[in-house]
C-alpha positions in Angstrom: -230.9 53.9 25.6 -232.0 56.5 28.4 -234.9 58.9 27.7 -233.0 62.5 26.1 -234.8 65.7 25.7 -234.6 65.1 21.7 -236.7 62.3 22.6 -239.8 64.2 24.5 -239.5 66.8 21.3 -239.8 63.7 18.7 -243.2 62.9 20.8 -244.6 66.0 21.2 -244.2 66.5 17.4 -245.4 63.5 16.2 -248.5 64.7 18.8 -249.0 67.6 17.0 -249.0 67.1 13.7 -250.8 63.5 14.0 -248.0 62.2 11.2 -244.8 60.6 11.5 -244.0 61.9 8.1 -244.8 65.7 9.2 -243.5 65.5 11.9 -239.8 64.1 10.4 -240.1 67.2 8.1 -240.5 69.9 11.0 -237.5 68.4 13.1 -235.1 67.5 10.1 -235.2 63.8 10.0 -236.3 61.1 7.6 -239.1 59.2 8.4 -238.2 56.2 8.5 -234.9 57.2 11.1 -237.9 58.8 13.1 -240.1 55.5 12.8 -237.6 53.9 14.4 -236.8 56.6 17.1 -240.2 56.0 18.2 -239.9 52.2 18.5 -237.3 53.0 20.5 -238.9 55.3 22.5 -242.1 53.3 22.5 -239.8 49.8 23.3 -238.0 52.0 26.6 -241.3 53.0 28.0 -242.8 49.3 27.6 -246.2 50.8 26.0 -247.4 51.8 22.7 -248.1 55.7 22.6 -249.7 56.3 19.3 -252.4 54.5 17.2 -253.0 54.7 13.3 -255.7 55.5 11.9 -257.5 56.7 8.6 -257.2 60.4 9.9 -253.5 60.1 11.1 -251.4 59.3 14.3 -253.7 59.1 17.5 -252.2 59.3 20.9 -253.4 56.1 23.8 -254.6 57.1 26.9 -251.0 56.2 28.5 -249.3 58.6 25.5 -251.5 61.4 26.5 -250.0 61.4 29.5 -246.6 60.9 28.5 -246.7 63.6 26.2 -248.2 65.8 29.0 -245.3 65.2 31.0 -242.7 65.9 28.4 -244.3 69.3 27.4 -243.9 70.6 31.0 -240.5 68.9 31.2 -239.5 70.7 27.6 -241.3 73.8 28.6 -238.8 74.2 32.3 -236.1 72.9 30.1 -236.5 76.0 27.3 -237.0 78.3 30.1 -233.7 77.5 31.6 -231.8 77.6 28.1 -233.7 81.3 28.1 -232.1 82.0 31.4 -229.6 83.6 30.0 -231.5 86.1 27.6 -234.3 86.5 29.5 -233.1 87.4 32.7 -232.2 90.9 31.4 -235.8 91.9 31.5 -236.5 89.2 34.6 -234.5 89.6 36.7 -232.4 93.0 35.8 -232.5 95.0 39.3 -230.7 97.1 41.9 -229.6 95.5 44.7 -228.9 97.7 47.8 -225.7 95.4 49.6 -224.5 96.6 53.0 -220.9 95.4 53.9 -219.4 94.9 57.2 -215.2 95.1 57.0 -214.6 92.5 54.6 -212.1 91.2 52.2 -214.7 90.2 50.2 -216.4 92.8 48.9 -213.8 94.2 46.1 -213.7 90.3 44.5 -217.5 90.0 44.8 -218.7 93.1 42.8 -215.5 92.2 40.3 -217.3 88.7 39.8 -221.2 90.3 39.8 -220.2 92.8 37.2 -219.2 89.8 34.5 -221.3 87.2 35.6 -224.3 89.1 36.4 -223.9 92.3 34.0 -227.7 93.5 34.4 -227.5 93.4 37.8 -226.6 96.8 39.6 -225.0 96.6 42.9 -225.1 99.7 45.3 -222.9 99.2 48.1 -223.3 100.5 51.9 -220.0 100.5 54.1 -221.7 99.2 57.6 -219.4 98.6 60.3 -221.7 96.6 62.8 -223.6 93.5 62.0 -226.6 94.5 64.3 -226.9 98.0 62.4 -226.6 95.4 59.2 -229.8 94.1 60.3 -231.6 96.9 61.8 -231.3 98.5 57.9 -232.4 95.0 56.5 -235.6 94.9 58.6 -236.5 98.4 58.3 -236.2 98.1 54.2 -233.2 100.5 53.7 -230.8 97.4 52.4 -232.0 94.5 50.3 -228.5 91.9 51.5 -225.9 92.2 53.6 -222.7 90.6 54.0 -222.1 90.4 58.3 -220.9 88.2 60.4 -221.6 86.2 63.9 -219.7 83.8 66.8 -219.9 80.4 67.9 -223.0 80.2 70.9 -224.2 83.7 69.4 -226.0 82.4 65.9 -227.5 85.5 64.3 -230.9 86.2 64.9 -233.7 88.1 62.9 -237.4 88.3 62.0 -238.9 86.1 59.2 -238.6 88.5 56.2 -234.6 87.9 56.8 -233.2 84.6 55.3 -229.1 83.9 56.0 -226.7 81.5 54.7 -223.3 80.7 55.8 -220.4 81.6 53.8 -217.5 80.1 55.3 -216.6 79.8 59.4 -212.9 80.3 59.8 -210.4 81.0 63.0 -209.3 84.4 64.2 -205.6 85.1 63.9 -203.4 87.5 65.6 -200.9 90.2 63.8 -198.1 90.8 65.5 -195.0 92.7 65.2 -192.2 90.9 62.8 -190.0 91.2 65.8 -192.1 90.0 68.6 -191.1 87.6 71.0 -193.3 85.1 70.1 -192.8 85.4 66.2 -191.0 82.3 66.0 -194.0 80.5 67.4 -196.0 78.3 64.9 -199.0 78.9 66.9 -199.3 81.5 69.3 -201.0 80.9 72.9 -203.0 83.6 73.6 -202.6 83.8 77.2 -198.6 84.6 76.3 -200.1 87.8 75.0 -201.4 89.3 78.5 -198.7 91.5 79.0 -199.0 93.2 75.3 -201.5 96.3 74.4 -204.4 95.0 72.3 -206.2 97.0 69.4 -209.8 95.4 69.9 -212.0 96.7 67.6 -215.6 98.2 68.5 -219.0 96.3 69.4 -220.4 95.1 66.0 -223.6 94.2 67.3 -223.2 90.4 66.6 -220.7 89.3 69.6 -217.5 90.7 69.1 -215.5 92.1 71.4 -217.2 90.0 74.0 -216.2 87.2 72.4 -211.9 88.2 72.4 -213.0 89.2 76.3 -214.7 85.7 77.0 -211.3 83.8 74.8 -208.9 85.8 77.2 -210.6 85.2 80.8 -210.7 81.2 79.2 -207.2 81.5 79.0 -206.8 83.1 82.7 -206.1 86.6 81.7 -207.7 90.3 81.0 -205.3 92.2 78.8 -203.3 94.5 80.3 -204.1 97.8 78.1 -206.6 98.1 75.0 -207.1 100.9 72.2 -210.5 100.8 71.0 -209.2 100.9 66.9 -210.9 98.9 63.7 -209.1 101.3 60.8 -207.1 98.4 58.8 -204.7 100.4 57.6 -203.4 102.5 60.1 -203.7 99.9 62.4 -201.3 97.6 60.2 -198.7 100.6 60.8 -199.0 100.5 64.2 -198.9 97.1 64.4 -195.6 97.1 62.2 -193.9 99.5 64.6 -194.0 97.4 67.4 -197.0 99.6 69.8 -199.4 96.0 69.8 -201.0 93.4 68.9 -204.5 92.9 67.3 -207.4 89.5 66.4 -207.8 89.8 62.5 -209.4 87.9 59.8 -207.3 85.2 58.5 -207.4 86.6 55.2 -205.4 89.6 56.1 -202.7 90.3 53.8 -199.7 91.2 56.2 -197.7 95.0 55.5 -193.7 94.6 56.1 -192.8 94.4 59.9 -196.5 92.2 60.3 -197.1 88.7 61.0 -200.0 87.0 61.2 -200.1 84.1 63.1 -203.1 81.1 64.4 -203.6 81.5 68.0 -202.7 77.7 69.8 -206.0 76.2 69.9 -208.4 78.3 68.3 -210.0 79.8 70.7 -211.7 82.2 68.4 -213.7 81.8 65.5 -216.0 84.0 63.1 -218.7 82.9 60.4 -219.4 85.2 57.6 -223.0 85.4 56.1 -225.0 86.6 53.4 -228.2 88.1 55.2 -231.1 89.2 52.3 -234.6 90.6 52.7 -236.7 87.7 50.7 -239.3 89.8 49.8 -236.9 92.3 47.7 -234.3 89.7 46.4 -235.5 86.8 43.9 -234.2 83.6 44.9 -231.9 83.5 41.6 -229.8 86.7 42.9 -229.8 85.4 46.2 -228.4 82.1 44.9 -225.6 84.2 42.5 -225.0 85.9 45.6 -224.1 83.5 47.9 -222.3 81.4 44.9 -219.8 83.9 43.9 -219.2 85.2 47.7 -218.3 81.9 48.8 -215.9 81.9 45.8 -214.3 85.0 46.5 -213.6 84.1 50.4 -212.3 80.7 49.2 -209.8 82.7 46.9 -209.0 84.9 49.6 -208.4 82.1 51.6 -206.0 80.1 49.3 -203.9 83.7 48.7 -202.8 83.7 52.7 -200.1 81.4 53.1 -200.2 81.5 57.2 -204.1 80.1 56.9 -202.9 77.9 54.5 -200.4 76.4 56.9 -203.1 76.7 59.6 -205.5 74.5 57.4 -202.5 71.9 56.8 -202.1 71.5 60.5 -205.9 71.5 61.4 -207.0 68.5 58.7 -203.9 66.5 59.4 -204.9 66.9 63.6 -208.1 66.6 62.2 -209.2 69.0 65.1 -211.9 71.5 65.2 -213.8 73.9 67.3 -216.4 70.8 68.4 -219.7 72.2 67.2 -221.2 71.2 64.2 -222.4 74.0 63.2 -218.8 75.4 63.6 -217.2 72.8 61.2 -213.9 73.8 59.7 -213.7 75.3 56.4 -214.0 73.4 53.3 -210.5 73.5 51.4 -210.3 76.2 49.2 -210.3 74.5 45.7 -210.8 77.8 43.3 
């Protein structure tokens, strides 16, 4: 026998109304099937909890304590089966979310609206991570989804708290005719000669990070557009006029590849940045939950990471920080 929830309630009763015969009444049972639940209780806890007397049931010193403990215990038990109810007038609330460029964001409201239906979302398209932040501190946002690099962790005051989503590689799109589009793995250093789209200073360590990848790999590229508009970049992409580092969760156009560059050389961690004073630890916790789901989904949708992911757990490789661990699996 191990010590049940029914089982605190059958105490606490009995406590109450001083009778074992009352006390049967009020939970629906017979009294002698509750006589012997208490044996049983009394027989697991190796102590007696209750004396008789002319005036009724009595608890022992050691009862009174036990039946303390079991009302708190009961009491956080019926405030989480409430959770559900209650949390309309508890927890109901805007939150203010800012968004860098991210996959995420359609999947993520999707998800808040059914599983978090009193909760009003108000989203703010931010493109860099550091304005992300600036808004967080200053009070104008409540969370933020952003991002950072390996050796550049994000940094902010105390009234900030972060958590990591998921830490995956950068990719490249190419052209479906490129040279190297037979490649498994393209080397990034066999892209000098091409035009790079490199997408503007977000604050948090990007494009330094694509510059520092490319000198590692002997090699400044030849010509860059300044460009981060996904969708026209895709076209250009598709007709051949260059290349460009994307998210792995990309979902290719016709005439794009997208493809792991040969030794990861690059690699992104998204985050769920809040303000702890204006987010309850609940929303923060529903938060994070169901945008780690949504990026896992993403992740399982994009076949070329999911060849990536084959490669990199059979190799058992990784980018050699901790802290920088490869993504879990996507199971969802």
């Amino acid at each position: 026998m191990e010590l049940e929830l029914r089982h605190l309630r059958v105490l606490c009763a009995i406590a109450d109304s001083g009778s074992v015969g009352r006390a049967a009444t009020s939970l629906g049972f017979t009294q002698p099937a509750l006589s012997t639940q208490l044996r049983r209780i009394e027989r697991l806890l190796g102590e007696g909890l209750f004396v008789r007397s002319s005036t009724g049931m009595g608890l022992t010193a050691y009862g009174a304590d036990v039946v303390s403990q079991a009302r708190e215990i009961l009491h956080r038990a019926d405030a989480l089966a409430r959770r559900h109810t209650d949390r309309v007038t508890a927890t109901a609330s805007t939150i203010r979310l800012g968004a860098t460029n991210t996959p995420v964001v359609p999947a993520l409201l999707d998800t808040l609206r059914h599983t978090c239906p009193d909760l009003t979302v108000s989203v703010h398209s931010v493109y860099a991570t550091s304005e992300l932040l600036r808004l967080l501190e200053a009070g104008e946002l409540d969370a933020a989804l952003g991002v950072d690099y390996p050796g550049q962790p994000m940094k902010h005051s105390a009234a900030l708290a972060h958590r990591a989503i998921n830490t995956v590689p950068v990719f490249v799109a190419i052209h479906a005719d490129h040279a190297l589009a037979h490649r498994i793995e393209v080397p990034l250093e066999e892209l000098r000669e091409d035009t790079w789209f490199v997408s503007s200073d977000d604050g948090a360590g990007w494009p330094g990070a694509f510059y520092d990848a490319c000198h590692a790999a002997g090699f400044t590229p030849a010509k860059t557009h300044e460009f981060h508009l996904l969708d026209q970049l895709q076209t250009m992409i598709a007709r051949g006029l260059g290349v460009t580092a994307v998210q792995p969760t990309l979902c290719p156009i016709d005439g794009v590849l997208v493809k792991p560059l040969a030794g990861d050389p690059l690699w992104q961690r998204n985050l769920l940045v809040w303000r702890q004073e204006a987010v309850e630890a609940p929303i923060a916790e529903a938060l994070h939950h169901h945008a780690v789901r949504a990026h896992r989904q993403l992740l399982a949708q994009a076949p070329h990471l999911q060849r990536w992911m084959t490669r990199a757990y059979t190799t058992g490789r990784s980018p050699g920080k901790d802290e920088w661990s490869l993504p879990a699996p996507p199971t969802d």
